[in-house]
C-alpha positions as CSV (number, residue, x, y, z in Angstrom):
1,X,4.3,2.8,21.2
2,X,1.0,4.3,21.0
3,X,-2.0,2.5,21.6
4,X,-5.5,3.5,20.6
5,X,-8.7,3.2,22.6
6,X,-11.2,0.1,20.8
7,X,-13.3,3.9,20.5
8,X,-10.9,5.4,18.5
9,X,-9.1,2.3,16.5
10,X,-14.1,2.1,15.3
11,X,-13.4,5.8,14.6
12,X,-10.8,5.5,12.3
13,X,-12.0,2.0,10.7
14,X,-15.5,4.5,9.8
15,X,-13.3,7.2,8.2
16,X,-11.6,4.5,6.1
17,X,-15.0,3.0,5.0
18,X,-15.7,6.8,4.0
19,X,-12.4,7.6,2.1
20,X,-12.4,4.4,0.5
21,X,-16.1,4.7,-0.7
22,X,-15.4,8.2,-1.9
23,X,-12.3,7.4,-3.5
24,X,-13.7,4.5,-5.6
25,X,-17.4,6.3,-6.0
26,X,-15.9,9.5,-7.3
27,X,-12.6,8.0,-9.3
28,X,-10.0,9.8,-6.9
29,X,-6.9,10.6,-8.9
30,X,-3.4,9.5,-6.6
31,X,-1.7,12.3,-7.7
32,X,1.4,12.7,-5.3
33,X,3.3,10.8,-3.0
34,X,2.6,12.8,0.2
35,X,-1.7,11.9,-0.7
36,X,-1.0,8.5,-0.8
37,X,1.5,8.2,2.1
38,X,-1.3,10.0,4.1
39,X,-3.9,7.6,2.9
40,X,-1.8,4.7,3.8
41,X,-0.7,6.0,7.3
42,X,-4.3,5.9,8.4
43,X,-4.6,2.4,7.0
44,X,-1.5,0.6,8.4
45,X,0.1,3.0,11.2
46,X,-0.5,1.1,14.6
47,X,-0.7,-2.6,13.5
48,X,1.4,-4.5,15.2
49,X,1.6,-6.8,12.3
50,X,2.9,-6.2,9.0
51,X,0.3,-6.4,6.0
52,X,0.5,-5.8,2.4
53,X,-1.6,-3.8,0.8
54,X,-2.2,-3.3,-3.0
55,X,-3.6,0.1,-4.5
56,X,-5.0,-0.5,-8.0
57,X,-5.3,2.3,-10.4
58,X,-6.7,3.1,-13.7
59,X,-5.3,4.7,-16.7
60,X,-6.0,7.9,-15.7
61,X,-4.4,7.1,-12.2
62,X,-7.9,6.8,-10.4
63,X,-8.6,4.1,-8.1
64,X,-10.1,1.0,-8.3
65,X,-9.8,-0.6,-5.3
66,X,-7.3,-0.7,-2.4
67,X,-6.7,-4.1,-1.1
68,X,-4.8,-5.9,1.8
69,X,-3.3,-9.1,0.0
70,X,-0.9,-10.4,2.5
71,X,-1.3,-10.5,6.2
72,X,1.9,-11.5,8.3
73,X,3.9,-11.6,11.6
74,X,5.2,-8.9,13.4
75,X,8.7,-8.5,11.5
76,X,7.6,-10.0,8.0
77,X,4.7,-10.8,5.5
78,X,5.1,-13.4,2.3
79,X,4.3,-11.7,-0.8
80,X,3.6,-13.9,-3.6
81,X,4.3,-12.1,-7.1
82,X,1.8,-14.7,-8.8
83,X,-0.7,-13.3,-6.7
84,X,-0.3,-9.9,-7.2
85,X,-0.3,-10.5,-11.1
86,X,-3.4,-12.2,-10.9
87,X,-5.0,-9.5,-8.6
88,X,-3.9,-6.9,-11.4
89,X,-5.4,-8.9,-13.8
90,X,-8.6,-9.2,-12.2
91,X,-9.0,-5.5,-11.5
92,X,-7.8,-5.5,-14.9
93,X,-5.4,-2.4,-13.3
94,X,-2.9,0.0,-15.5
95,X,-0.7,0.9,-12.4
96,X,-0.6,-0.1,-8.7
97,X,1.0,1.3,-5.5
98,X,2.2,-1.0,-3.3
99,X,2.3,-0.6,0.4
100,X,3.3,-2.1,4.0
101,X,3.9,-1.4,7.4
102,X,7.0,-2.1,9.9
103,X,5.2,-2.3,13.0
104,X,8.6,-1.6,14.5
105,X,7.6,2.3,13.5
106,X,11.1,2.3,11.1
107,X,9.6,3.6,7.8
108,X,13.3,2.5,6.4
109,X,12.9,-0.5,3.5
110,X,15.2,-3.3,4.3
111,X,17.7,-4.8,1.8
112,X,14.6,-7.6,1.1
113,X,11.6,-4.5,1.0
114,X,13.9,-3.3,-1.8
115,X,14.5,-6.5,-3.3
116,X,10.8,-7.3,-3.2
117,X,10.0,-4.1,-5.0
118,X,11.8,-5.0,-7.7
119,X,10.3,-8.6,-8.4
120,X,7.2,-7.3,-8.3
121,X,7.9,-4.3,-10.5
122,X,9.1,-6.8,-13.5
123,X,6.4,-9.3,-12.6
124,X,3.8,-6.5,-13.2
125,X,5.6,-5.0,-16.3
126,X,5.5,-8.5,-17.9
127,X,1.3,-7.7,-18.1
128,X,1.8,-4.1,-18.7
129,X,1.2,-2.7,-14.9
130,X,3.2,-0.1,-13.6
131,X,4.4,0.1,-10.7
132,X,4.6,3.3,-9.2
133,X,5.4,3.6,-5.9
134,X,6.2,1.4,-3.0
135,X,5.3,3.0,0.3
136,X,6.8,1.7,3.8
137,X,4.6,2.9,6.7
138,X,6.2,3.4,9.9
139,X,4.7,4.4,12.9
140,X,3.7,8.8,12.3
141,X,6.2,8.1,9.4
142,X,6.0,6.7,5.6
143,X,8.9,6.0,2.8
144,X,7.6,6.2,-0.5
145,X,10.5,4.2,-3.2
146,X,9.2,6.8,-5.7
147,X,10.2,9.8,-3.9
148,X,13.8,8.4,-3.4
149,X,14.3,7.7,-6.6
150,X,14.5,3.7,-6.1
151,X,12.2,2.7,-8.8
């Protein structure tokens, strides 16, 4: 596995700040998978533990605000669907992206990625949030749900 200099892991936490600032300052539209798989690589590729991250979006499909909401181990993270809904709620979001890593560098969802996509997908629709996309980050490599066809 690659591993990054404490130089370049600063570098790439400064770009982030950038992006991120940008993206929320000038109401950056997610308009494809391949943006926000990009977006997401430079945010999770190279942990070597799995987090969860939330992208909330408007109605227009600009972001709010991207969010890590679960930190875990180095094969899994609990995701609590209450949580999520109430993080939706307080960004008062129209859609989300949801995201992880598999520190393992397999960008492949697992039988339980795929069944968590789903609870959370009907959790959110219950308040009006769509969900629409679930992107798995693995290593150089990122699964988007969407893109497959599995939401």
């Amino acid at each position: 596995m690659f591993k990054m200099t404490a130089h370049e892991e600063a570098a790439i936490r400064g770009a982030l700040r950038i992006l991120e600032d940008h993206m929320r300052y000038n109401a950056i539209q997610m308009t494809s998978p391949q943006m926000v798989k990009d977006y997401l690589k430079l945010r999770l590729a190279g942990l070597e533990h799995e987090e969860f991250h939330i992208i909330f979006l408007d109605a227009q499909n600009k972001v709010i605000t991207t969010e890590r909401a679960f930190r875990g181990s180095l094969t899994q993270t609990s995701v609590y669907p209450r949580e999520v809904v109430k993080m939706a709620l307080e960004y008062n979001a129209n859609a989300v992206i949801l995201a992880h890593n598999h520190p393992s560098g397999l960008a492949e969802p697992s039988s339980a990625d795929q069944l968590l996509t789903e609870t959370l997908k009907k959790a959110l629709a219950l308040i009006d949030v769509r969900t629409l996309d679930h992107i798995i980050v693995g290593g150089a490599d990122a699964f988007s749900f969407a893109e497959r066809g599995l939401l």
